[in-house]
C-alpha positions as CSV (number, residue, x, y, z in Angstrom):
1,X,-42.4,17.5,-64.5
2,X,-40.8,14.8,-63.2
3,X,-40.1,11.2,-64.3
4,X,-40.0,9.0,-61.4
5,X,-40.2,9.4,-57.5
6,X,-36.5,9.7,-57.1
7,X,-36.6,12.9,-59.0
8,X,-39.3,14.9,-56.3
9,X,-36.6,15.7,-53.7
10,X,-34.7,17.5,-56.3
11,X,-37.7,18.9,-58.1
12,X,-39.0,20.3,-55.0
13,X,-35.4,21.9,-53.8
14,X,-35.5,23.7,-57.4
15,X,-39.1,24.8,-57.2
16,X,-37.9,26.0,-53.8
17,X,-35.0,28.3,-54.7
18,X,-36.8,29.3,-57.5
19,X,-39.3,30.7,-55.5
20,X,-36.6,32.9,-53.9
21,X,-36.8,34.9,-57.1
22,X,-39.8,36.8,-56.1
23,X,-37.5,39.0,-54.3
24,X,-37.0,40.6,-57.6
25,X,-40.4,39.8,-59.2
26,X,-42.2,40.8,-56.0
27,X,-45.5,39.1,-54.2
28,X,-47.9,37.0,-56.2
29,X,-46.0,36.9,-59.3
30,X,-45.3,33.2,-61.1
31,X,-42.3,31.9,-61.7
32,X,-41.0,29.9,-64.1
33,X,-37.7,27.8,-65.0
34,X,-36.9,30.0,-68.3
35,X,-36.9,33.2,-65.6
36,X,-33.3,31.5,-64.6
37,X,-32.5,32.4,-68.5
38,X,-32.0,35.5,-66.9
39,X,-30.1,35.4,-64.2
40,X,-26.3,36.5,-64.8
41,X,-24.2,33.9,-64.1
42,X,-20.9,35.0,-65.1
43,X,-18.1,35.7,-62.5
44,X,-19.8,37.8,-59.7
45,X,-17.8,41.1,-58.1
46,X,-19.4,43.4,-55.6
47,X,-19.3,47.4,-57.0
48,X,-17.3,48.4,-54.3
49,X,-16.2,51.8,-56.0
50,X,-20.3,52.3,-55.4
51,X,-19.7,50.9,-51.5
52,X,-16.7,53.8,-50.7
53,X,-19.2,56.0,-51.9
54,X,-22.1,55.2,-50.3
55,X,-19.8,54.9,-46.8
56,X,-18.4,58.0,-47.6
57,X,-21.9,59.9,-48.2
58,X,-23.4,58.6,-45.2
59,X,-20.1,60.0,-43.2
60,X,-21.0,63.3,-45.2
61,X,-25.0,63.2,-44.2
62,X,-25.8,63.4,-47.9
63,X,-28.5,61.3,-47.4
64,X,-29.7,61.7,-51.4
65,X,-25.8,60.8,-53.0
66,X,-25.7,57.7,-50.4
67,X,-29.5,56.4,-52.0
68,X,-28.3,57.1,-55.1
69,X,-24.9,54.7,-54.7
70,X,-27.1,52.3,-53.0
71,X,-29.3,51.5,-56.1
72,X,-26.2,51.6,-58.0
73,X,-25.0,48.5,-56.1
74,X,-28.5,46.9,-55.9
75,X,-29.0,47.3,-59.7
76,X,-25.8,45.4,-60.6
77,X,-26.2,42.8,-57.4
78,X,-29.9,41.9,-58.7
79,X,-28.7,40.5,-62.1
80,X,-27.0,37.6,-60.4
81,X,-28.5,34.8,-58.4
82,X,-30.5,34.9,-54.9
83,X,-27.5,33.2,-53.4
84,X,-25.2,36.6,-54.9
85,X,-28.0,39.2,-54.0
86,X,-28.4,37.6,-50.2
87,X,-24.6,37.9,-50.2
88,X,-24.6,41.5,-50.6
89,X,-27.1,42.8,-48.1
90,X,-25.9,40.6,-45.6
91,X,-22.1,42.0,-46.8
92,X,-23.0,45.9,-47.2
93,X,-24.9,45.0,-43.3
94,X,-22.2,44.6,-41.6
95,X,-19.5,46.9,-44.0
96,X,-21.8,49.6,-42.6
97,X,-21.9,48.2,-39.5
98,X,-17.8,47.9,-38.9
99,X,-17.1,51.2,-40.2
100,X,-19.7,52.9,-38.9
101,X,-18.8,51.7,-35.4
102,X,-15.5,52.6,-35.9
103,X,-16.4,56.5,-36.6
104,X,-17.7,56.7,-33.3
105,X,-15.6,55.0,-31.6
106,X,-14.8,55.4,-28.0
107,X,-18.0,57.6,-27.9
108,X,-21.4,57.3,-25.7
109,X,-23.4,55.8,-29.2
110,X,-22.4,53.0,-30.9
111,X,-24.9,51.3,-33.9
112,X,-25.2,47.6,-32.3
113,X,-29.5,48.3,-31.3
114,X,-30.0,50.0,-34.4
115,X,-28.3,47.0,-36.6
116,X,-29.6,44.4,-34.1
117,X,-33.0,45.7,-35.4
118,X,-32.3,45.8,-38.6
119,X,-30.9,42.5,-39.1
120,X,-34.1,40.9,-37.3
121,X,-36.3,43.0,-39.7
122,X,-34.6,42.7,-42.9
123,X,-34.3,39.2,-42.2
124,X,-38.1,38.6,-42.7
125,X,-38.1,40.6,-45.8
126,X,-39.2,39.1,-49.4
127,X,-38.3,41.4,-51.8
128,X,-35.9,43.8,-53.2
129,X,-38.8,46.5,-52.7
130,X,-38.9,46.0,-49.3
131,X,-34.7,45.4,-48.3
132,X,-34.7,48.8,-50.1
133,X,-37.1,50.4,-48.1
134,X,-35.3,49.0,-45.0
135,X,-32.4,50.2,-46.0
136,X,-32.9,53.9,-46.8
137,X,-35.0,53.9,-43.7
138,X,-30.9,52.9,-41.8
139,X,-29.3,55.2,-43.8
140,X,-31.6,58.2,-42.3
141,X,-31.3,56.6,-39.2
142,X,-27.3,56.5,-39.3
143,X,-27.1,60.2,-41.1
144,X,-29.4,61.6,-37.7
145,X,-26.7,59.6,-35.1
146,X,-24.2,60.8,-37.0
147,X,-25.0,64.4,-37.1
148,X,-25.4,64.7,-33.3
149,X,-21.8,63.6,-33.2
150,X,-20.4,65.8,-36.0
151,X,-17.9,67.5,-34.0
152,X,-16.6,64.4,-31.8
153,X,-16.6,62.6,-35.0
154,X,-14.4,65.1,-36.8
155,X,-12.2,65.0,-33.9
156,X,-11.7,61.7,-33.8
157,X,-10.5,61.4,-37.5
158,X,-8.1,64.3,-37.2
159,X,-6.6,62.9,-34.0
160,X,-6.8,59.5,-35.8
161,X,-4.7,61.1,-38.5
162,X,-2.5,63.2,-36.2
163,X,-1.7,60.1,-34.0
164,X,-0.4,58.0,-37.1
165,X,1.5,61.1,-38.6
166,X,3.7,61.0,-35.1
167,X,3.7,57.3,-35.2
168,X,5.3,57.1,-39.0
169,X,6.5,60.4,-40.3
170,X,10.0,58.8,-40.8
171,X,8.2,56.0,-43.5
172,X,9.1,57.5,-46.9
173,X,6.2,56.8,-48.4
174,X,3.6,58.7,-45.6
175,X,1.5,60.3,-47.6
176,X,-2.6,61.1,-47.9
177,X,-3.4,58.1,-49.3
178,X,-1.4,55.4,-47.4
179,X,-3.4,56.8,-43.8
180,X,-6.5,57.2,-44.7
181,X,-6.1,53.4,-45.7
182,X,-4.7,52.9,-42.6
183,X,-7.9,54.3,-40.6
184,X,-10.2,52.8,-43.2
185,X,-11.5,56.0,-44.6
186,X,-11.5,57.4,-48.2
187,X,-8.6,59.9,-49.2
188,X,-11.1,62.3,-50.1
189,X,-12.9,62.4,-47.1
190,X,-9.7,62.7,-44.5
191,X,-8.4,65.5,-47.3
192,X,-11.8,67.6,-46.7
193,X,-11.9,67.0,-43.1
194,X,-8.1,67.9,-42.2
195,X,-8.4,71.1,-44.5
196,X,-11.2,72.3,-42.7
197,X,-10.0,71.9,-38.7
198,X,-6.2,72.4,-39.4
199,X,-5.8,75.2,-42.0
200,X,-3.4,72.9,-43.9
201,X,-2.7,69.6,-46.2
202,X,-1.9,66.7,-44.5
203,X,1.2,66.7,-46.6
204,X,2.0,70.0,-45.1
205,X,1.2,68.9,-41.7
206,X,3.8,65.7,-42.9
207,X,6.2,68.2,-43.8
208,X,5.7,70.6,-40.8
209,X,6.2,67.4,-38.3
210,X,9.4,66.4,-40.4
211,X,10.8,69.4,-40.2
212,X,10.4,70.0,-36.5
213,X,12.2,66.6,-36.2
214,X,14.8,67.8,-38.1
215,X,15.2,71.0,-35.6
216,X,15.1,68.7,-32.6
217,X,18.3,66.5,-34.3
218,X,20.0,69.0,-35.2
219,X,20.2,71.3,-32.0
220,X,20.8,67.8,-30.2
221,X,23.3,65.3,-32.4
222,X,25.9,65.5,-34.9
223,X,25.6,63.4,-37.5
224,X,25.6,63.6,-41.5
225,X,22.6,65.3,-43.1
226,X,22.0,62.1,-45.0
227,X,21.5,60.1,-41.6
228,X,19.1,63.5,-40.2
229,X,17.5,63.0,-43.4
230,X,16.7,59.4,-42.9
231,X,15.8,59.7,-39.8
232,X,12.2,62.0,-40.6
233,X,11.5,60.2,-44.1
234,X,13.0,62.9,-46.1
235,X,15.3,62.8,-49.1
236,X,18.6,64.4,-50.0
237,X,18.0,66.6,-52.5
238,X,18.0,70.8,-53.4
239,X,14.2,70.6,-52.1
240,X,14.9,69.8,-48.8
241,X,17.7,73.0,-48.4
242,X,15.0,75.3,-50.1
243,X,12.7,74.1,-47.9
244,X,14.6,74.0,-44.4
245,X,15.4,77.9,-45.4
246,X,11.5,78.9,-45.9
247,X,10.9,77.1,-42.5
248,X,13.4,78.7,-40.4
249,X,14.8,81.7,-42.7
250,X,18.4,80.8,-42.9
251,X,19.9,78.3,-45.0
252,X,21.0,74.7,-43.1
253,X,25.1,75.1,-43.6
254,X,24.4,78.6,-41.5
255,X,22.2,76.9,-39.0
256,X,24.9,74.4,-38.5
257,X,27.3,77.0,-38.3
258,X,25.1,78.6,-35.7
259,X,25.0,75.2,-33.6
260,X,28.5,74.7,-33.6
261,X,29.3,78.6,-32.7
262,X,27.0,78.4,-29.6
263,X,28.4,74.8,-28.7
264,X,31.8,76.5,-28.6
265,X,30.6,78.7,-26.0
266,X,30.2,81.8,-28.5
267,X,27.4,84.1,-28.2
């Protein structure tokens, strides 16, 4: 109801977003005002502990755990305004379509047709229902691209990993955590997939690189251990000597000695 003629332009803009709403209510429902009653309208975050895991289960192929962390974020999105809820497809679109692309990157497939499509579909869509639908139906979509690159893909992320350990093993704080964000995948899922093609940790691969470093210095410089030390991103302390002796089975003021022995001309 309005009360004069200057009021229909607004009145019609309301009735018009509130019509947005049957995205949740769904085709040939009716709408009222009170149904904004409903709508959350405190301060609006997007789940993204629920988005790493989705990402992370689609990288996986377990197609069932990324549906599942998908209605996770749709069911906490979909208390919030159409403006919020538009938002977060259009968002979670192109987060999958960014990290996604970079898994495959510098191979033969890449996801731009697929999302292309999508994007054109989904943008027709008018409800919840039906974005749902569209999404699941990428998700298996992704999961089978994905799986005929499972081996390249692996590849990639360990070389990824490998390439940045070179890069930084003297940064003190190199650790699990501090590459995986650099790559933009999840500690979990660089921990699993390093285990599985290397044999070791990638704090033992850290190590292993440090310490072969440390080699190099020593059979080529002279300087204080302190400086070696701070050279690889390693700490003076008792660890490093117990370590340096498990990795090369003499202790480091013998391996020293050695150097200097053989430098003299000694045999």
């Amino acid at each position: 109801t309005v009360n004069g003629a200057s009021q229909v332009n607004t009145m019609y803009i309301n009735t018009l977003q509130l019509s947005m709403y049957r995205m949740i209510l769904g085709h040939s429902s009716i709408i009222s005002p009170s149904y904004l009653n409903n709508i959350n309208t405190g301060y609006f975050k997007f789940p993204s502990s629920k988005e790493k895991i989705l990402l992370d289960s689609l990288k996986l192929g377990n197609i069932q755990r990324a549906i599942q962390a998908y209605n996770d974020i749709i069911s906490v999105v979909s208390s919030y305004s159409y403006d919020n809820i538009m938002a977060s497809v259009i968002y979670l679109t192109f987060t999958l379509y960014n990290t996604l692309n970079s898994i495959v990157d510098n191979s033969p497939v890449n996801f731009s047709t697929v999302f292309n499509k999508f994007i054109s579909d989904v943008g027709i869509l008018e409800t919840l229902e039906e974005i749902n639908e569209m999404f699941i139906g990428l998700f298996k979509e992704v999961i089978a691209v994905l799986d005929t690159l499972d081996s390249q893909k692996t590849d990639n992320v360990i070389n990824s990993v490998i390439a940045y350990i070179d890069k930084n093993y003297h940064d003190k704080n190199l650790c699990l955590n501090s590459i995986a964000d650099a790559i933009s995948l999840s500690p979990t899922y660089v921990r699993r997939l390093f285990k599985e093609a290397t044999g070791k940790s990638v704090s033992e691969y850290i190590m292993d690189k440090r310490m072969e470093k440390v080699k190099y210095l020593l059979d080529n410089t002279y300087m204080n251990i302190s400086d070696y030390l701070d050279r690889v991103g390693l700490e003076k302390s008792n660890y490093f000597y117990t370590i340096f002796k498990k990795y090369f089975g003499i202790s480091l003021s013998t391996y020293r000695l050695d150097i200097s022995v053989k430098g003299n001309g000694g045999e």
